[in-house]
C-alpha positions in Angstrom: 2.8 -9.8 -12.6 -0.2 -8.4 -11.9 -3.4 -9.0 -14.2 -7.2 -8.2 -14.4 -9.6 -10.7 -14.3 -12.9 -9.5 -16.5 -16.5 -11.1 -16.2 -18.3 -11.3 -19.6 -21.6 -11.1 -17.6 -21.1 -7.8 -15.7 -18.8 -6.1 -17.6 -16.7 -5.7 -15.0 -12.8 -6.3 -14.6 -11.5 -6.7 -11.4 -7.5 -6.3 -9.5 -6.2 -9.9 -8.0 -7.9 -10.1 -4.7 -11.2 -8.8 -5.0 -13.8 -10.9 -3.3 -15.9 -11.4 -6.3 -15.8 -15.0 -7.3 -17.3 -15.4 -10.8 -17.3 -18.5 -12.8 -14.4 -19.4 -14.6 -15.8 -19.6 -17.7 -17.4 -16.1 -17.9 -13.5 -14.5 -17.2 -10.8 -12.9 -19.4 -7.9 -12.2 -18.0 -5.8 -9.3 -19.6 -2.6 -7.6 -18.6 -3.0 -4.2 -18.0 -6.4 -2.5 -17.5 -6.2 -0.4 -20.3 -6.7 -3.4 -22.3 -9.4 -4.6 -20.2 -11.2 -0.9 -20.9 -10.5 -1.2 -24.6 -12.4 -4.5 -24.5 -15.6 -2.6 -22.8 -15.3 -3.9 -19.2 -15.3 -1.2 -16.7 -13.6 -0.7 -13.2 -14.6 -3.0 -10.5 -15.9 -0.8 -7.6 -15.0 -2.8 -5.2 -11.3 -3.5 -5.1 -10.7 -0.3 -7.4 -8.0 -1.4 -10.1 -7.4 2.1 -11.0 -5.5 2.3 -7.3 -2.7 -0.3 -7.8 0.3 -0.3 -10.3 -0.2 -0.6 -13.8 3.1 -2.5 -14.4 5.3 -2.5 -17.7 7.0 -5.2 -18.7 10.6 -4.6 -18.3 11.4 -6.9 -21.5 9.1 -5.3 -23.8 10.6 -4.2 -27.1 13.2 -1.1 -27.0 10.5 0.7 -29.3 7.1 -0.3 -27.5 9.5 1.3 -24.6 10.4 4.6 -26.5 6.9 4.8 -27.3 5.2 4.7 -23.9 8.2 7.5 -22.3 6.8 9.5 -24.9 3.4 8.9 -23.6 4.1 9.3 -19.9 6.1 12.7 -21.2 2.3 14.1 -22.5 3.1 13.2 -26.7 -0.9 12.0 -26.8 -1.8 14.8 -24.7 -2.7 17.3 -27.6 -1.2 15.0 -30.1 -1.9 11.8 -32.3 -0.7 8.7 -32.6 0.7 9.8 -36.2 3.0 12.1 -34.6 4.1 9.4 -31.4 5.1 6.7 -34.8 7.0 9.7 -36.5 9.1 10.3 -33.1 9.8 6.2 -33.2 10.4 6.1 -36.7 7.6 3.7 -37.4 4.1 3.6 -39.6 1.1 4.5 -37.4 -0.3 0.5 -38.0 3.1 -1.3 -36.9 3.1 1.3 -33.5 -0.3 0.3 -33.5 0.1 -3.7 -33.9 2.4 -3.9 -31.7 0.6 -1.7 -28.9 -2.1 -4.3 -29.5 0.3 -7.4 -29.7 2.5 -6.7 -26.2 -0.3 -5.0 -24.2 -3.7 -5.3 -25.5 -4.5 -1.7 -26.3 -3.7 1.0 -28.9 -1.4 4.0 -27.5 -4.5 6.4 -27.4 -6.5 3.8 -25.5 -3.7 3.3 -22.8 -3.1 6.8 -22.9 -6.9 7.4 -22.2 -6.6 5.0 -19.8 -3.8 6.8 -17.4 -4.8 10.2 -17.5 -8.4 8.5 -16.7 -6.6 6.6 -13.4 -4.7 9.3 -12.0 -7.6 11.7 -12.0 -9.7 8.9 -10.5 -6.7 9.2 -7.6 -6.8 12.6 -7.4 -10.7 12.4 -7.1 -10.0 10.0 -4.2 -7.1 11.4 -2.3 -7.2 14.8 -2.6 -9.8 18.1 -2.1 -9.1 19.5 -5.4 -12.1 20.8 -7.5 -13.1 18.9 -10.6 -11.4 21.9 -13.0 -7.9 21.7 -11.3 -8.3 17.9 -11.7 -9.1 17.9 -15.5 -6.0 20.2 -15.8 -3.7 18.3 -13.6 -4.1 15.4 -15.0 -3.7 16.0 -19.1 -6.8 17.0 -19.9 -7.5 19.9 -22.6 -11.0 20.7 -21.8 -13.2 20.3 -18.5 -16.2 19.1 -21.2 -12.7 16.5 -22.8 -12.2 15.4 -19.0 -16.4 14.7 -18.4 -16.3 12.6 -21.3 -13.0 10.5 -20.3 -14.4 9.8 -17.1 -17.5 8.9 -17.8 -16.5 6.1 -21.1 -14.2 5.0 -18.8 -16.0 4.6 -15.2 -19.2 5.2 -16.5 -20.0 8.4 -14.2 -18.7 12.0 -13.6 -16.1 13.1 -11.9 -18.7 14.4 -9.1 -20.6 11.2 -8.9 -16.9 9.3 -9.1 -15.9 12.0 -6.4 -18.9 11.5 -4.2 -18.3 7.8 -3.8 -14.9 7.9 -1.9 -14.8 6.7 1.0 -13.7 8.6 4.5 -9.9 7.1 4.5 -9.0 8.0 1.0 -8.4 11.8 1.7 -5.2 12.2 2.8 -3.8 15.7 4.7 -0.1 16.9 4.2 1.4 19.6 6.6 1.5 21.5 3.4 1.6 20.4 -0.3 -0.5 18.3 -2.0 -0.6 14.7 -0.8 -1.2 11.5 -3.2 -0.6 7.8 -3.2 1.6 6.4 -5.7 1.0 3.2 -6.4 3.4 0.4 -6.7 4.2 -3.3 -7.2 3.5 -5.9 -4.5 6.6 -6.5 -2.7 8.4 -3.0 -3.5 11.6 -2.7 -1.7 11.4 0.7 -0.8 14.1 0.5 2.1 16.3 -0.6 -0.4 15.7 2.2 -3.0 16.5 4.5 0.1 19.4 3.0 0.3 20.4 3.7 -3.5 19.5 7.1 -3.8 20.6 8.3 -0.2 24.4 7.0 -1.1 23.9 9.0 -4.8 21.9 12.2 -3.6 22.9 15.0 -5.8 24.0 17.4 -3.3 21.4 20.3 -2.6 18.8 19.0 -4.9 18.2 15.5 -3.6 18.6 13.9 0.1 17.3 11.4 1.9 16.7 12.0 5.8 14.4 10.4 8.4 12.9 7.9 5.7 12.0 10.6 3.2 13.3 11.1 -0.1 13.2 14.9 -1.3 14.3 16.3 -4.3 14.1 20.0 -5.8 11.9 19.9 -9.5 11.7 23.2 -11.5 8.4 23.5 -13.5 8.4 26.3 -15.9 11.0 28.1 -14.3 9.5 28.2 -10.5 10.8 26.1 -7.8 8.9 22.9 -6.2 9.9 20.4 -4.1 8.8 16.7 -4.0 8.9 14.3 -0.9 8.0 10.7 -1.3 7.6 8.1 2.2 6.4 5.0 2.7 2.8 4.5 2.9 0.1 3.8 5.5 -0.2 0.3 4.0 1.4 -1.7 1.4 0.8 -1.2 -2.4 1.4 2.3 -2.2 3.9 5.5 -1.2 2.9 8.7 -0.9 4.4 11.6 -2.8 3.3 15.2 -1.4 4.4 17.9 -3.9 4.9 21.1 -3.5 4.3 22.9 -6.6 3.2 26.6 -7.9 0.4 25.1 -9.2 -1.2 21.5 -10.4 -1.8 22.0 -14.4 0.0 18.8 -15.7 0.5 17.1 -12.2 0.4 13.6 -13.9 3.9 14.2 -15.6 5.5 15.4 -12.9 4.2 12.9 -10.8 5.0 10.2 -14.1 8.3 11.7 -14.0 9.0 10.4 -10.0 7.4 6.7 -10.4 10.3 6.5 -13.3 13.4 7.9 -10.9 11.5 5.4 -8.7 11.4 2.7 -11.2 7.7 1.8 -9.4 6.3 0.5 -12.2 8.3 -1.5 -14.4 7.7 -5.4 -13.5 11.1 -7.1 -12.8 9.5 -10.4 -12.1 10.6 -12.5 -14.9 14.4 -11.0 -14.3 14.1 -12.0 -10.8 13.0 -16.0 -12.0 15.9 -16.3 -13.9 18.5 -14.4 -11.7 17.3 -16.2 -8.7 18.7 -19.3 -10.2 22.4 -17.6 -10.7 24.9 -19.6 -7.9 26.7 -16.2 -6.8 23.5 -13.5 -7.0 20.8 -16.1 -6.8 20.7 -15.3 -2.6 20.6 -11.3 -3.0 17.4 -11.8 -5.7 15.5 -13.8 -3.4 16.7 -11.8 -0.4 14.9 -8.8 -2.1 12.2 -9.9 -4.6 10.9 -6.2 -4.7 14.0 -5.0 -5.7 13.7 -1.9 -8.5 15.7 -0.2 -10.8 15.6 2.9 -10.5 15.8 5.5 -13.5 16.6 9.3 -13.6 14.8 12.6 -13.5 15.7 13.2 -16.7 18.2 12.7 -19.3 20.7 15.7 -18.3 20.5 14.6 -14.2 21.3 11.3 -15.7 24.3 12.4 -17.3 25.5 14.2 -14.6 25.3 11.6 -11.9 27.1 9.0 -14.6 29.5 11.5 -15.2 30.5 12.3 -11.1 30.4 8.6 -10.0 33.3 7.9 -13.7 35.3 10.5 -12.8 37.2 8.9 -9.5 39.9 6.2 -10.1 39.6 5.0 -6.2 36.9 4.5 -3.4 36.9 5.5 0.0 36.1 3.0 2.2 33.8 -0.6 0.9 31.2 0.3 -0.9 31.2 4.0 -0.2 31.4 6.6 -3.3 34.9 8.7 -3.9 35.3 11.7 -1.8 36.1 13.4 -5.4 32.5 12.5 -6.5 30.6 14.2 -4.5 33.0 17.2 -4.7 32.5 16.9 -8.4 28.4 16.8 -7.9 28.9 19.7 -5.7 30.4 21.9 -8.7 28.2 21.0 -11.2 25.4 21.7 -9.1 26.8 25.3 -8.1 27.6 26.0 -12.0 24.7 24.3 -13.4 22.0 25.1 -10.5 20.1 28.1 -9.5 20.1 28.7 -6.0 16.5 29.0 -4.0 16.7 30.2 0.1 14.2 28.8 2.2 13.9 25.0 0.9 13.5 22.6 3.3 16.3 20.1 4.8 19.5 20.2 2.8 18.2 21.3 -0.5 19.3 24.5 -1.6 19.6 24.5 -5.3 16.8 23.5 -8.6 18.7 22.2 -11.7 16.9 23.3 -14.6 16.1 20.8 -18.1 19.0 21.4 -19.7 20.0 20.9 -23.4 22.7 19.0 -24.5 24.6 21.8 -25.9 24.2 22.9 -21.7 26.4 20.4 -20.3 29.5 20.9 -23.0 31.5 23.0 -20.9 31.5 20.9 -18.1 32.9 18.1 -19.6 30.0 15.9 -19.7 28.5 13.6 -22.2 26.3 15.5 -25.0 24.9 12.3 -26.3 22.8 10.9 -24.0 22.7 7.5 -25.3 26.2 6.8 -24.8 27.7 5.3 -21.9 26.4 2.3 -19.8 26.2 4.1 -16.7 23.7 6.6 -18.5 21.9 3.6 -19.8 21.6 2.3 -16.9 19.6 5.6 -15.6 17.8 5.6 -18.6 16.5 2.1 -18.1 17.7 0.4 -20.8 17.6 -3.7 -18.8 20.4 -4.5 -20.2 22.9 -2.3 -19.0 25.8 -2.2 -17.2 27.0 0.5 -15.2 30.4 -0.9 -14.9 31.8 2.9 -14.0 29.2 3.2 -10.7 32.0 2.6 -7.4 29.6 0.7 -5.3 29.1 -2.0 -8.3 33.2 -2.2 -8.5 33.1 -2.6 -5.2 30.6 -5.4 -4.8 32.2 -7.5 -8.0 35.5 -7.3 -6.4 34.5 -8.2 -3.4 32.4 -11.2 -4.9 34.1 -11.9 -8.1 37.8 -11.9 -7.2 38.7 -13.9 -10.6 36.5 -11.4 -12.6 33.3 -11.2 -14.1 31.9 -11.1 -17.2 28.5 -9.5 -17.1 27.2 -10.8 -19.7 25.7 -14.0 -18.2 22.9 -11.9 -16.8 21.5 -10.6 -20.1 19.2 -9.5 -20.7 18.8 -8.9 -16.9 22.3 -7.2 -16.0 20.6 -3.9 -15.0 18.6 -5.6 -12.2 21.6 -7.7 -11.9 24.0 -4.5 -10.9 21.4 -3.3 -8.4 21.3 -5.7 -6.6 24.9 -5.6 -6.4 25.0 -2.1 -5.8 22.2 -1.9 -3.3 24.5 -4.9 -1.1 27.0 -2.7 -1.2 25.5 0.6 0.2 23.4 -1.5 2.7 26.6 -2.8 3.8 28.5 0.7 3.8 25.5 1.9 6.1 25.4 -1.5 8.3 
């Protein structure tokens, strides 16, 4: 797990490995920087902790959970925190104690905290102005943004901007480039691996070591591309988009489907130690789970990979579900010429009531296989074919799944991601 080490005497907090070596007894350590912030330490310059992975527990409590999707959705953008507890059905001071109990800082402070991060990146890798920035990354006011930035890293956002240095800018062949952090140790072959042998076709693929995916923001076509980056700690994500106003969702929104910054440590400890899946866990440490665009792609892709009652080949998915993605892409999609690769088609957020007529699930918190997308840790997507395949294959007598809780998510991917590694090998 990653944590902060702050010094009392320069109110500074710093990211594991920075060279500053301060005495032990002037440190606090804290778990997420936001809680380091709330404390009144500010970012180290040096090893800049606002460029690595803020990671989130993945055995926090189901309503701290709830609570921060809402917060990555943009709830706290114009809201309050009154409004985030009604959504959870809790009192504004238990949302707030337990905020404070599990991860040091109130929802306002660790919502402050990310928008205050990702414009910090933006600042860093990209050339544009100050106003799109504000904009792009939550921010209702350019005067709002000044003052963010400047409780935060104690400057503004032309000083902060002015003190990049020369490798930071990054340049895409079009589209807007950014690094997206992650966790030391992120498998990302392996996540190529799962979403390449689930690609919805004509909205996602997976070619050349580059995962692309169609997005539709308020009705307009954009298309996202995420590779591997120029050094560990980070991919980059370049998005092409009509235009940047509420980037940090969108970009939120792909570190989820990515599952980038949930911290699967502790399941890895006590899965490493299983007889059968112990070997696969510490084969692939950096293994993630992956999650969904959003709740309606979930339920579609859950709903294809159910539908077949055989496999084609070991650890390959049914010919009859990717025919059955097909359709519900064709019926479901809208289709947009000249997108690159083998995208043709942008699915569009889509209401419950939207997916009744093709016989998929309205109630999106049924089903393990949604669960699983939705990244609940605990579930088992017992209906995927390549996680049949790999528990028949190593559990001829049978299995009950249950022996990994409250781990059996991580559990099935790594099953799953044997499986399709070995389909491709």
């Amino acid at each position: 797990m990653t944590v902060y080490s702050a010094v009392v005497t320069t109110g500074i907090y710093c990211r594991p490995g920075c060279g500053a070596r301060p005495l032990a007894r002037n440190t606090r350590v804290y778990e997420h920087a936001a809680a380091a912030e709330a404390a009144g330490f500010r970012a180290c310059l040096r090893c800049r902790p606002y460029r690595v992975a803020g990671p989130f527990s993945a055995d926090m409590p189901r309503l701290v959970c709830a609570a921060w999707q809402l917060i990555i959705a943009g709830v706290l953008d114009g809201g309050t925190e009154a409004a985030l507890a009604e959504r959870v059905g809790l009192s504004v001071r238990h949302l707030r104690r337990l905020f404070l109990r599990h991860l040091g800082a109130s929802p306002d402070q660790l919502a402050r905290s990310r928008r205050a991060h990702f414009a910090r990146r933006l600042l860093d890798d990209t050339d544009l102005t100050v106003l799109d920035i504000a904009f792009a990354s939550g921010y209702g006011s350019l005067r709002q943004f000044n003052r963010s930035m400047r409780e935060v890293f104690h400057a503004s956002p032309t000083e902060l901007r002015e003190r990049r240095h020369r490798a930071d800018r990054l340049v895409a062949d079009g589209g807007l480039a950014l690094r997206l952090p992650v966790l030391p140790g992120y498998d990302w072959a392996a996540m190529l691996a799962y979403l390449g042998a689930r690609a919805i076709p004509g909205v996602e693929e997976v070619s050349g070591g580059v995962y692309r995916r169609t997005i539709g923001v308020d009705g307009a076509p954009g298309v996202l591309e995420v590779r591997a980056g120029d050094a560990p700690g980070h991919l980059v994500l370049v998005a092409h988009l009509p235009y940047w106003e509420g980037l940090i969702h969108v970009v939120d929104q792909a570190g989820r489907l990515l599952g980038v910054d949930a911290d699967q440590s502790p399941g890895v400890t006590a899965l490493g130690m299983d007889p059968v899946l112990g070997p696969l866990v510490r084969a692939r440490p950096g293994l993630a789970v992956p999650g969904a665009w959003n709740a309606a792609e979930a339920a579609i892709a859950a709903a294809a990979v159910r539908a077949p009652s055989e496999l084609v080949g070991a650890g390959a998915p049914a010919e009859r579900a990717i025919g059955r993605l097909a359709e519900l892409v064709d019926g479901l999609g809208t289709r947009v010429p000249g997108l690159p690769g083998g995208l043709t088609h942008v699915l569009p957020d889509l209401a419950p009531e939207d997916l009744a007529g093709y016989g998929l699930p309205q109630d999106t918190s049924a089903g393990e296989d949604l669960a699983f997308r939705l990244g609940d840790p605990e579930a088992w997507p017992a209906g995927d074919p390549w996680l049949r395949a790999a528990v028949a294959d190593r559990f001829p007598s049978g299995l009950e799944p249950g022996r990994w809780r409250p781990w059996q998510a991580l559990a099935a991917m790594h099953l799953m991601t044997e499986a399709a590694l070995g389909a491709a090998r």
